[in-house]
C-alpha positions as CSV (number, residue, x, y, z in Angstrom):
1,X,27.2,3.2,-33.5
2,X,23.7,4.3,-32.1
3,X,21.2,2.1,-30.0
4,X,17.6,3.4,-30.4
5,X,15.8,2.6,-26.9
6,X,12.0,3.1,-27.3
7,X,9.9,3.8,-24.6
8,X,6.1,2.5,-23.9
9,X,3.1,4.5,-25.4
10,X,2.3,5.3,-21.9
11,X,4.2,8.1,-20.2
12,X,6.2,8.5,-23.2
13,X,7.2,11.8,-22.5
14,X,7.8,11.5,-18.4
15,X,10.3,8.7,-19.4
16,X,12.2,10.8,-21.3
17,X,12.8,12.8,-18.5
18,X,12.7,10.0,-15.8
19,X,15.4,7.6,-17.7
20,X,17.7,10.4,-18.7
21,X,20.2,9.3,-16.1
22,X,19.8,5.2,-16.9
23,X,20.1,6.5,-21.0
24,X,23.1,8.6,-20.0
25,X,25.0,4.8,-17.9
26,X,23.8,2.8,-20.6
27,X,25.6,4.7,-22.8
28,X,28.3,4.6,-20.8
29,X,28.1,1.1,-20.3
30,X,28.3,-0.7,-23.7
31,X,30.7,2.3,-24.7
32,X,27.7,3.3,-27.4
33,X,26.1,6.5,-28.2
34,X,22.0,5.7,-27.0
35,X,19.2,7.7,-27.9
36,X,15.9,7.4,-26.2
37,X,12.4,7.9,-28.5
38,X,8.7,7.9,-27.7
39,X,6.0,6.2,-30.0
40,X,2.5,7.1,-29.9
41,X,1.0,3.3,-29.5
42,X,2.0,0.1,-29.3
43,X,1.6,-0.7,-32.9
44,X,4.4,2.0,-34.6
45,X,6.6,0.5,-31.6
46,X,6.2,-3.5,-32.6
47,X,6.3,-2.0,-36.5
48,X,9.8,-0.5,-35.6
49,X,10.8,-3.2,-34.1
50,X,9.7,-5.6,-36.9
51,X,12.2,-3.1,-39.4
52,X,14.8,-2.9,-37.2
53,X,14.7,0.7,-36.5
54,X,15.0,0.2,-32.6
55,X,17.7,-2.1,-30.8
56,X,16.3,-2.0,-27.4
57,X,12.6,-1.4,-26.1
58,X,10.0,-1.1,-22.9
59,X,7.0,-3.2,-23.8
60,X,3.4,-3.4,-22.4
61,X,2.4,-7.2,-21.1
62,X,0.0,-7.8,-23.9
63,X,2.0,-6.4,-27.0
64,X,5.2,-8.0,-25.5
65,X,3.4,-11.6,-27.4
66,X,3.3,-9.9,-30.5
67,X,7.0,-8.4,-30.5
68,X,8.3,-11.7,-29.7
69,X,6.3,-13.0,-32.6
70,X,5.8,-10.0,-35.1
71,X,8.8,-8.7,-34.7
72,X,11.7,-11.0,-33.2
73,X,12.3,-9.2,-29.9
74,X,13.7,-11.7,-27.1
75,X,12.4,-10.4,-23.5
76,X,15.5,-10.2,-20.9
77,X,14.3,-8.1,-18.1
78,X,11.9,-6.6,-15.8
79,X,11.6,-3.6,-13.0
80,X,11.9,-5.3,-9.9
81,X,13.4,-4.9,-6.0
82,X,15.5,-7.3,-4.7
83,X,14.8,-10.8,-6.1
84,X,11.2,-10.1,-6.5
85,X,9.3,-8.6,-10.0
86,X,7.2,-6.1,-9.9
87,X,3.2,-7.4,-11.5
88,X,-0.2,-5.6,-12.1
89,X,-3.7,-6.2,-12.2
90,X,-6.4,-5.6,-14.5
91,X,-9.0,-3.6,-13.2
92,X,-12.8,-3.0,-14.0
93,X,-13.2,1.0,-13.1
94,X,-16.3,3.4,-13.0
95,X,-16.8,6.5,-11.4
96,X,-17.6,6.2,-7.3
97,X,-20.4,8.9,-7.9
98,X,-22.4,6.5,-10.6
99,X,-25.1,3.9,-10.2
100,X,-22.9,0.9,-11.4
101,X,-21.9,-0.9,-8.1
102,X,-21.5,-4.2,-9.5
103,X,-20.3,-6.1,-13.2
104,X,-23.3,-7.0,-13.7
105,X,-24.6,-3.6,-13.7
106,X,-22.4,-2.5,-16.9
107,X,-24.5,-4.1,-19.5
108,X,-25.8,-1.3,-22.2
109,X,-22.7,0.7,-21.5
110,X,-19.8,2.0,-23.2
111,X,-16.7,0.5,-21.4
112,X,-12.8,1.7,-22.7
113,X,-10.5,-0.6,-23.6
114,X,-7.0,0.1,-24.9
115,X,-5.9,-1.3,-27.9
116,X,-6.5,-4.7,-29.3
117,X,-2.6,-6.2,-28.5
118,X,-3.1,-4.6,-24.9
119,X,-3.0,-7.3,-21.9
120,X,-5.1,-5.7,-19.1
121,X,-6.8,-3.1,-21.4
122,X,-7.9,-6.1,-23.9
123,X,-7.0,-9.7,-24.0
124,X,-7.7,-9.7,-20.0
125,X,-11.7,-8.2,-20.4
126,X,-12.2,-10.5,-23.1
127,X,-11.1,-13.9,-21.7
128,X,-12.3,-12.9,-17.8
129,X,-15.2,-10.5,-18.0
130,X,-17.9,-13.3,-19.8
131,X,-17.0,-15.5,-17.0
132,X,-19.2,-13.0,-14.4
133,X,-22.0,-12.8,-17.2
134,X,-20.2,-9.5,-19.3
135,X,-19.7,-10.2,-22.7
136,X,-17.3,-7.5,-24.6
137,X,-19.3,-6.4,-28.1
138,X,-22.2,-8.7,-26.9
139,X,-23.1,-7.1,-23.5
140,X,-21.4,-3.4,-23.9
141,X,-19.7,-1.3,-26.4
142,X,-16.3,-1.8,-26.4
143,X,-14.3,2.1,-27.2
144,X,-10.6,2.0,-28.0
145,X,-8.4,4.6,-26.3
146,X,-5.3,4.0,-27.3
147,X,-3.8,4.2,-24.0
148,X,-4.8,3.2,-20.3
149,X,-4.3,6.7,-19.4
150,X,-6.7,7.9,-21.9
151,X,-9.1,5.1,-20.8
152,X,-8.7,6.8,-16.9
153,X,-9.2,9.8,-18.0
154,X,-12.4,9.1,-20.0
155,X,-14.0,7.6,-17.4
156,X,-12.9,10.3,-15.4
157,X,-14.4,12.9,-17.4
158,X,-17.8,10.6,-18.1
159,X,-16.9,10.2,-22.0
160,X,-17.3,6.2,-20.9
161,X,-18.9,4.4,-18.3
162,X,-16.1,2.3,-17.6
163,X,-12.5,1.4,-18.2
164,X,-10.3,-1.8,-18.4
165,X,-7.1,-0.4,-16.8
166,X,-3.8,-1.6,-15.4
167,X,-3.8,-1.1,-11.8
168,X,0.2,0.2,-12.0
169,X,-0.7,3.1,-14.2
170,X,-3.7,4.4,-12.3
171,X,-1.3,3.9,-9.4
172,X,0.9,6.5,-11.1
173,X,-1.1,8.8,-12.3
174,X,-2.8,9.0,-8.9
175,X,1.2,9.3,-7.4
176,X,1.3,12.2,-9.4
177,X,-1.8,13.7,-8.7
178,X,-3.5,13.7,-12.5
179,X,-6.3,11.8,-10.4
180,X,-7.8,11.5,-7.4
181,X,-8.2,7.7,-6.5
182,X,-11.6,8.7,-4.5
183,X,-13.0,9.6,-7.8
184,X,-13.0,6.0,-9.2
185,X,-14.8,2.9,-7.8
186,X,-13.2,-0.7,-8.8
187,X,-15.9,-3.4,-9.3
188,X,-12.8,-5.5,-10.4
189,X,-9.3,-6.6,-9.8
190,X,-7.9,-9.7,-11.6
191,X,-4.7,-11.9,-11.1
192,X,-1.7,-10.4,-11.2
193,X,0.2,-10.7,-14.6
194,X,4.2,-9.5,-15.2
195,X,4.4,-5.9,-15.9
196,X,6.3,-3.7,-18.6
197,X,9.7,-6.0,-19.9
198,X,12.8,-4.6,-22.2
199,X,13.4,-6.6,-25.1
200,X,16.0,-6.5,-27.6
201,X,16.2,-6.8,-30.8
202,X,16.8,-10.6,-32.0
203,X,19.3,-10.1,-34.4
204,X,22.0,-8.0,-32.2
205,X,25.7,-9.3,-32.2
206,X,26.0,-11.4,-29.3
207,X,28.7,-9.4,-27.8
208,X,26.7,-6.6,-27.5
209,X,24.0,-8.4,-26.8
210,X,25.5,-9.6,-23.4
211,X,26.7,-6.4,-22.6
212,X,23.6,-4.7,-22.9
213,X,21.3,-7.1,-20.8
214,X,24.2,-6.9,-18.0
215,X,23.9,-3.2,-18.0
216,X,20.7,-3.8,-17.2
217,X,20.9,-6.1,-15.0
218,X,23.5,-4.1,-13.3
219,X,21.9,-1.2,-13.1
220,X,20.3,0.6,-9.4
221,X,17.4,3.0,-10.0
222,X,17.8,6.5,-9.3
223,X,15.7,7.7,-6.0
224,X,13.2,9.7,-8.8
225,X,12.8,6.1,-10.6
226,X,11.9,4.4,-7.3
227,X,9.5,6.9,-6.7
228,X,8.0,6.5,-10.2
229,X,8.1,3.2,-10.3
230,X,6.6,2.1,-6.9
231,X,9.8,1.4,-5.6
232,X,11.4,-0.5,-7.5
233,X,15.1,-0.4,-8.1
234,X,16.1,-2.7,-10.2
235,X,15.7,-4.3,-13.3
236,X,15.2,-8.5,-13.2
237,X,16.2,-10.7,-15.9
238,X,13.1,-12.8,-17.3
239,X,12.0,-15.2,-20.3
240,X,9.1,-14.7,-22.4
241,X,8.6,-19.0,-22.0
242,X,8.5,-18.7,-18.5
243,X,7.2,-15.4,-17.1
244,X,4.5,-15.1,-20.0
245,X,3.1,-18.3,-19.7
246,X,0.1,-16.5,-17.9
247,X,-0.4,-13.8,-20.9
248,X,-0.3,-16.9,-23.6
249,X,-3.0,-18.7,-21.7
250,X,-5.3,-15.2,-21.3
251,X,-4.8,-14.9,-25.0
252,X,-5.6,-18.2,-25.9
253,X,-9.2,-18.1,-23.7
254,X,-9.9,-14.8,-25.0
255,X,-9.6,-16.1,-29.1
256,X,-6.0,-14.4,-29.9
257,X,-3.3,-16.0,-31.4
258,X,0.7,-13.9,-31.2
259,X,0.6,-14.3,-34.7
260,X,1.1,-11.5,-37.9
261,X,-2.2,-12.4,-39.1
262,X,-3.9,-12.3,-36.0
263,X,-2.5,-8.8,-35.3
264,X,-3.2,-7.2,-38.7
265,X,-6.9,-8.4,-38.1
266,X,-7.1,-6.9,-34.6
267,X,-5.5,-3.6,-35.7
268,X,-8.2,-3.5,-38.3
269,X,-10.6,-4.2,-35.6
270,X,-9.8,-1.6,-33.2
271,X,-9.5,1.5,-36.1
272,X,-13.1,0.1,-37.3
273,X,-14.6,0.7,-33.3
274,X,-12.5,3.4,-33.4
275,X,-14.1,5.2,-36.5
276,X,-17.5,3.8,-35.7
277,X,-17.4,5.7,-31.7
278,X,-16.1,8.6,-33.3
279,X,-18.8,8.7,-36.2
C-alpha cells in the first residue's frame, strides 16, 4: 500500500523539501500512497535495502555496486536533460590560501575521504591517486567523513588538508552559497563517472514495477529541481551493465570487489580510521 523512496545521505533533508512535488506525482502516478525518508550514510540505506524496508531509492555512484550486489536493487534511471545524463568528477581539493599547489605536495597530510563504498570520495583516490605518486594510507592519512559535504566543509574549516569530493556536490553547495568556490584550490579533476541513479527494489511485482520506472521516466522537473540539479529536467533510464562499466573497472584497480564480504570488511575499515582520527 506504501512505497518507501529513500533519499542519498547527501542533502537528505533539502530533498525532502526539493522532491515534495515529484513524491506528491509519483504518488499519483502508480495510484500508491509514497513516503519519502532520509538516511544518515550510505550503509543504513544499502542495509534497508538489503531487508526490504525501502521499494525505491537515490543511490551515490560508488554504493550503487554494492546495492546491486548486497542488496538486489536493479538501477533504471538517472537525472538527465534531453537525451543526455548528467556525470561528475572526482576532485582533489585544498584550500587556495595553503602551500599545497600540486599532488605531489600532499604527502604527510591528512586528506578526507567519504566512506569506504563511496565512488569519487573512495574507490576513485585509491585506484587514480598512486598513479601521480600519492598513495592513500601509504603517502597520507586517509579521515572518513561520512559525507562529501562534510569532507568540503572540513577542508574548509582546516580540520584536513584535503578532500576527495564529487565535483556536482561542491557545485551545489557553492549554488547555494554554504561555500565560496574562491576558497578552495583543485589540484585534481578526474574522468567523468555517471552520477546519483534510482533503483528499485528487485523483488517488486512487475506491474508495479513498470509503472514506477515510467513515472519516472515520464516525469519533467520542477523549475526549483532544475535549479538544484544543474539543470537538469529529466530523469533517463540506465543499466547498471552498461552505464557502470566505468565504476566496476575503478573498483577493480583500486582492490574492491561489489561483494558482502568485501563490504563488511570495508565498513570495518572505515569505523577503525574513524575511531583511530577521533582518538
Amino acid at each position: 500500500d506504501t512505497l518507501i523512496f529513500s533519499g542519498t545521505p547527501e542533502d537528505s533533508t533539502l530533498y525532502q523539501t526539493l522532491l515534495q512535488p515529484f513524491v506528491q506525482y509519483l504518488a499519483q502516478c502508480t495510484d500508491k500512497k509514497v513516503n519519502f525518508i532520509s538516511v544518515k550514510s550510505n550503509a543504513e540505506e544499502i542495509e534497508l535495502m538489503r531487508e526490504g524496508k525501502i521499494h525505491i531509492g537515490s543511490f551515490s555512484t560508488g554504493p550503487t555496486g554494492y546495492a546491486v550486489n548486497v542488496a538486489g536493487a536493479v538501477p533504471f534511471a538517472v537525472r538527465g536533460k534531453g537525451s543526455k545524463s548528467w556525470g561528475y568528477s572526482m576532485l582533489v581539493i585544498v584550500r587556495r590560501d595553503s602551500k599545497f599547489k600540486k599532488i605531489a605536495d600532499l604527502k604527510g597530510t591528512v586528506i578526507a575521504h567519504t566512506s569506504a563504498s563511496s565512488n569519487s570520495g573512495n574507490l576513485v583516490p585509491r585506484a587514480l591517486l598512486p598513479r601521480l605518486g600519492l598513495v592513500p594510507d601509504k603517502d597520507y592519512t586517509v579521515f572518513y567523513s561520512g559525507r562529501h559535504d562534510n569532507s568540503i566543509m572540513a577542508v574548509k574549516a582546516g580540520d584536513v588538508d584535503a578532500a576527495a569530493v564529487a565535483s556536482d556536490v561542491l557545485h551545489r553547495l557553492v549554488e547555494r552559497g554554504d561555500v565560496d568556490e574562491n576558497t578552495f584550490r583543485v589540484l585534481y579533476t578526474s574522468v567523468r563517472f555517471p552520477s546519483e541513479t534510482i533503483v528499485h527494489a528487485h523483488n517488486l511485482e512487475p506491474g508495479l514495477r513498470d509503472k514506477i520506472r515510467q513515472c519516472f521516466y515520464d516525469y519533467r522537473f520542477t523549475g526549483e529541481m532544475q535549479r538544484a540539479f544543474d539543470g537538469a529536467d529529466r530523469f533517463l533510464e540506465v543499466t547498471y551493465k552498461k552505464d557502470w562499466d566505468i565504476v566496476r573497472l575503478v573498483a577493480t584497480t583500486a582492490g574492491q570487489r561489489f561483494d558482502r564480504t568485501w563490504y563488511q570488511k570495508e565498513l570495518r575499515r572505515e569505523q577503525d580510521k574513524q575511531r583511530e582520527t577521533f582518538r
